[in-house]
VEXBA-279696 format. One record per atom (N, C-alpha, C): x, y, z. Coordinates in steps of 0.1 Angstrom, whole numbers, padded with zeros to 4 digits, always signed. Atoms other than C-alpha are relative to their C-alpha. Last residue first. Example, Ala and Ser with C-alpha at 12.3 -4.5 7.8 and 13.67 -1.06 7.14 Angstrom:
-0009-0011+0000/+0137-0011+0071/-0008+0011+0008/+0009-0012+0000/+0123-0045+0078/+0009+0012+0000/
// end
This chain:
+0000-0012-0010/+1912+1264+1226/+0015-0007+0010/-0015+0012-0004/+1910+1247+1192/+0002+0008+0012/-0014-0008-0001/+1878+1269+1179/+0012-0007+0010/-0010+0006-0015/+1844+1257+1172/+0016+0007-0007/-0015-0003+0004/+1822+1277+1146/+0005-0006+0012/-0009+0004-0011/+1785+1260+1143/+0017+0004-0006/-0014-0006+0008/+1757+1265+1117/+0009+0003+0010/-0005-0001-0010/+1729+1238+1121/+0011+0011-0008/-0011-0002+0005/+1702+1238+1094/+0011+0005+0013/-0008-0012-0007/+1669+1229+1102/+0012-0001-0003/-0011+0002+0002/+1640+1205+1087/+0007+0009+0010/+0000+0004-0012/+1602+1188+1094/+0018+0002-0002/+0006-0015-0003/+1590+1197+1057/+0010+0004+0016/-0009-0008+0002/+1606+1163+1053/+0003+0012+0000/+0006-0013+0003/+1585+1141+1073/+0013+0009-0005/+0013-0002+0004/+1592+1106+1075/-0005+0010+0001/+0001+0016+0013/+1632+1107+1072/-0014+0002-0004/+0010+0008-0004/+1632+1145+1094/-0001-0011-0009/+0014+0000+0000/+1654+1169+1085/-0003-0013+0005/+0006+0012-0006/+1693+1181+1093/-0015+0000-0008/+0014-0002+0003/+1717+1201+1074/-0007-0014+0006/+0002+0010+0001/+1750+1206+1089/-0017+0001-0003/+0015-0004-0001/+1769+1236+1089/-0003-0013-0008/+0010+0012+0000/+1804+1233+1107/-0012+0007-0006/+0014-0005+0000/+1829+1262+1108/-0007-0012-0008/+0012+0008+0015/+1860+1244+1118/-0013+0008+0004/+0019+0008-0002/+1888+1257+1142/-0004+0000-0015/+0004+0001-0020/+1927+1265+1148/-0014-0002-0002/+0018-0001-0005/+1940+1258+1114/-0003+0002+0012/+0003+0005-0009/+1975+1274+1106/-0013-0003+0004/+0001+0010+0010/+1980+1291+1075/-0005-0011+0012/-0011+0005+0006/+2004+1318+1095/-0006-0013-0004/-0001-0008+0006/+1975+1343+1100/+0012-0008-0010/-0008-0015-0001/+1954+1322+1113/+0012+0005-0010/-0013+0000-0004/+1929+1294+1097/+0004+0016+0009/-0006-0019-0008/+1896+1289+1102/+0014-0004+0003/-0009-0004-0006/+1889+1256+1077/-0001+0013+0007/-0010-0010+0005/+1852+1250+1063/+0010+0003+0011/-0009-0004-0009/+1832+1218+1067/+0009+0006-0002/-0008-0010+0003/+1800+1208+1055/+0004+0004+0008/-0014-0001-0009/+1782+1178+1064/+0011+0006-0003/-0015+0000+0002/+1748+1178+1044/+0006+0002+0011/+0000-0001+0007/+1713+1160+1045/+0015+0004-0008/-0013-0010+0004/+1721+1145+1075/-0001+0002-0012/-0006+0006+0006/+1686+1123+1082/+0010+0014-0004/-0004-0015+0004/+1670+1120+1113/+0008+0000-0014/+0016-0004+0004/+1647+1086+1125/+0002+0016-0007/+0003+0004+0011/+1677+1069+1128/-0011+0006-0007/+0007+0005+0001/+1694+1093+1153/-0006-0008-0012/+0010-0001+0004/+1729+1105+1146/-0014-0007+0007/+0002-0004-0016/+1756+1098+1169/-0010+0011-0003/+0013-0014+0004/+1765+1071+1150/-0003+0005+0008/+0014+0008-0008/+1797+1049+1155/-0010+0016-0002/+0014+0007+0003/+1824+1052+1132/-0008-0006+0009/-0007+0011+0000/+1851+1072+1155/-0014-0012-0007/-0009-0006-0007/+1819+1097+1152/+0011-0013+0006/-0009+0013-0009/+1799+1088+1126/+0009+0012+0007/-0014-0004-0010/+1771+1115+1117/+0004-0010+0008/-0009-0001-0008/+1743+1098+1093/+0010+0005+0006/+0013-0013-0004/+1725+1104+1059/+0002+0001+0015/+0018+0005+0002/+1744+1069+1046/-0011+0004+0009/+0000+0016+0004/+1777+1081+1061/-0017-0005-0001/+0016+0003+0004/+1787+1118+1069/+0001-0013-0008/+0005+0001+0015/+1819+1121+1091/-0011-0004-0007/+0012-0008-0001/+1839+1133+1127/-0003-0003-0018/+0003-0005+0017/+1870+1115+1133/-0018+0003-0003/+0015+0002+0005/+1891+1110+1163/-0004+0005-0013/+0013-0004+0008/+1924+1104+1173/-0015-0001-0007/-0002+0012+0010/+1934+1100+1206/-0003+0010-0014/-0013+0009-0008/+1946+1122+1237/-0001-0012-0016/+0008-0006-0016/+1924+1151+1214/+0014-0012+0006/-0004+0008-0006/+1936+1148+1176/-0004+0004+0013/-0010-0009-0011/+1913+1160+1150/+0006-0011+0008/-0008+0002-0012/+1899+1146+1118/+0008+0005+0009/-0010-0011-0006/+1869+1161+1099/+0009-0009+0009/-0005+0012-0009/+1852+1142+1070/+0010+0011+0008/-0016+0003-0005/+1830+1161+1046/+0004-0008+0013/-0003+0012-0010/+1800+1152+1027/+0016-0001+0004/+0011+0006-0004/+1788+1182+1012/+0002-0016+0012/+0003+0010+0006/+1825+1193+1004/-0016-0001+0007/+0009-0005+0016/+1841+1224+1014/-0002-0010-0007/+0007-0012-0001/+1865+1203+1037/-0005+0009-0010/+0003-0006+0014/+1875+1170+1033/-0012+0012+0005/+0015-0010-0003/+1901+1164+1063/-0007+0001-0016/+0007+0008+0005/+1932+1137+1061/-0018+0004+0005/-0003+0011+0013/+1957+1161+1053/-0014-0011+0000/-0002-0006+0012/+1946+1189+1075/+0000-0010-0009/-0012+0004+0012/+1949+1168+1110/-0006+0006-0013/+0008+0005+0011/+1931+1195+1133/+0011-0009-0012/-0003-0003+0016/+1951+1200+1164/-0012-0004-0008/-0011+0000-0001/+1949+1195+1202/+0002+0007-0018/-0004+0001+0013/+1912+1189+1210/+0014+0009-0005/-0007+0010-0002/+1898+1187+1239/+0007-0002-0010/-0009-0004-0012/+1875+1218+1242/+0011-0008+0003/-0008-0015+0000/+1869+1209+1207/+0007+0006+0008/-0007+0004+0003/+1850+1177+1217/+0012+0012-0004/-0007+0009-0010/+1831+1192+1240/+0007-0007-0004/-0005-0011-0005/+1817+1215+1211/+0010-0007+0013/-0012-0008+0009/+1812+1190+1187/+0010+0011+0008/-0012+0008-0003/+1790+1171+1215/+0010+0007-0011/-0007+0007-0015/+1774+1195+1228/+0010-0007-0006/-0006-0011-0002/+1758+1212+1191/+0012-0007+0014/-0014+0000+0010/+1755+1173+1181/+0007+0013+0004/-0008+0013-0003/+1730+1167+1212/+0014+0004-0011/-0008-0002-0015/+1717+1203+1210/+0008-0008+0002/-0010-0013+0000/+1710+1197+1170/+0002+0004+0016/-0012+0005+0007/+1696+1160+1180/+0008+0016-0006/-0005+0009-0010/+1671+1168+1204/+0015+0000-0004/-0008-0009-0009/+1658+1198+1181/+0008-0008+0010/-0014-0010+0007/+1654+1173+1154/+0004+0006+0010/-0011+0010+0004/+1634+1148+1179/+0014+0006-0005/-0005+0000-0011/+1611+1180+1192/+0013-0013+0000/-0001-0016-0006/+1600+1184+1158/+0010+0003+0012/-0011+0002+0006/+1593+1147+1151/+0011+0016+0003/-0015+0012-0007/+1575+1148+1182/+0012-0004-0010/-0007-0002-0015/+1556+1179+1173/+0006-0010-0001/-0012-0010+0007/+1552+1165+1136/+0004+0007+0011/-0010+0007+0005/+1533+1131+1152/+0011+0013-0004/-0012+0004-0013/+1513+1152+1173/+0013-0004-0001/-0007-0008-0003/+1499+1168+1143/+0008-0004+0015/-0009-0002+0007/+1492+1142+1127/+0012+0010+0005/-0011+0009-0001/+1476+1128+1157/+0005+0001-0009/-0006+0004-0011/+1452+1157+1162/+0009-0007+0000/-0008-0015+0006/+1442+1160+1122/+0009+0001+0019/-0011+0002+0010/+1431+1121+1128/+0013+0015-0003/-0011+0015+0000/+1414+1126+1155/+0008+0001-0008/-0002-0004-0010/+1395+1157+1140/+0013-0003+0011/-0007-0010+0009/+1386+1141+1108/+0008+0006+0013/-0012+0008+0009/+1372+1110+1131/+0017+0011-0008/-0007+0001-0016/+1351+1139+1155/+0011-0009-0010/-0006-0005-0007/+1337+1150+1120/+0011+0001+0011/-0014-0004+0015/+1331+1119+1101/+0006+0011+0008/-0006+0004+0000/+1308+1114+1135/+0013+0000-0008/-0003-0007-0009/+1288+1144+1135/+0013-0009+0001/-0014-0011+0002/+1285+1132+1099/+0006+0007+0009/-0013+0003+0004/+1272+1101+1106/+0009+0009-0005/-0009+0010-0007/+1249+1107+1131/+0014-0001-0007/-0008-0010-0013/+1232+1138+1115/+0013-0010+0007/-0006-0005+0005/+1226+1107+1083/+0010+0013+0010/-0016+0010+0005/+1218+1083+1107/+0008+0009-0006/-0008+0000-0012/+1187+1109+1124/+0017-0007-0004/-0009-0009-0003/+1177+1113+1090/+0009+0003+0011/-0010-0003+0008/+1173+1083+1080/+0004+0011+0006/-0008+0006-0009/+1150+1074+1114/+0016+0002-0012/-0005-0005-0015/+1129+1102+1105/+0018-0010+0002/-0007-0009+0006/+1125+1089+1070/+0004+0009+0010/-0014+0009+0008/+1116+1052+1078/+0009+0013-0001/+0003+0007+0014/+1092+1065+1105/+0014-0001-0006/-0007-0007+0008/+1095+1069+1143/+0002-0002-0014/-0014+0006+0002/+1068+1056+1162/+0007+0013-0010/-0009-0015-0001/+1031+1075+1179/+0011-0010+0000/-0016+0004-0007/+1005+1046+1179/+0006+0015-0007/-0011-0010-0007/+0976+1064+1168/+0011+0002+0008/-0012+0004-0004/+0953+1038+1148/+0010+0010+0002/-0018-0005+0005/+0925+1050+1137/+0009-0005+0009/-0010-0005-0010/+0891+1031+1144/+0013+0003-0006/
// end
């Protein structure tokens, strides 16, 4: 008598693991490429947070703003320091990849100020009346993840 049970053999059931495991490597690779890319959207959308946030606030501080003190400014520098007077004075400056403002940060942590360059507009009599700002932003854990702000305020 033959024996005609009907099962799955050793080399059936290999190949079914092998299809298995690469449909699965797939869906994993997939995942992973998904949540990288989420991750650079939200770093993405972090930088842009923070160039609107600094564009606002330079600019609202400007509409307030009475003078530029000159003496104690470093302009045309990578790491410059701007002080104006509004009812107080304040001070605008790059600090371990940070924007202090009256030294408090108004950077995020997760951003990093590459440069904080700051060129005088004077008029005709030497006089400053605004600052052309260009500030270089990127991303700490992603660097690719950059932008360059370029901002003229004006003493109004």
């Amino acid at each position: 008598m033959r024996n005609r049970l009907k099962g799955v053999t050793l080399i059936e059931t290999m190949i079914y693991i092998a299809l298995f495991s690469i449909i699965l490597l797939i869906i994993i690779n997939f995942m992973f490429s998904a949540q990288e890319s989420t991750m650079r959207n939200n770093r993405r959308a972090e930088l842009q947070k923070t160039i609107e946030f600094l564009t606002q606030h330079v600019t609202d501080t400007f509409d307030r703003t009475n003078s530029v003190n000159t003496e104690n400014c470093v302009f045309l520098d990578n790491q410059g320091v701007l002080n104006i007077t509004t009812d107080m004075v304040n001070e605008y400056k790059l600090e371990d990849g940070r924007i202090l403002f009256n030294n408090i940060p108004i950077t995020p942590k997760g951003i990093l100020v590459g440069s904080f360059r700051l060129e005088p507009v004077n008029d005709s009599f030497d006089k400053t009346i605004g600052v052309r700002f260009s500030i270089q932003l990127s991303s700490r854990e992603d660097s690719p993840v950059a932008q360059e702000i370029n901002l003229l305020t004006v003493i109004r």
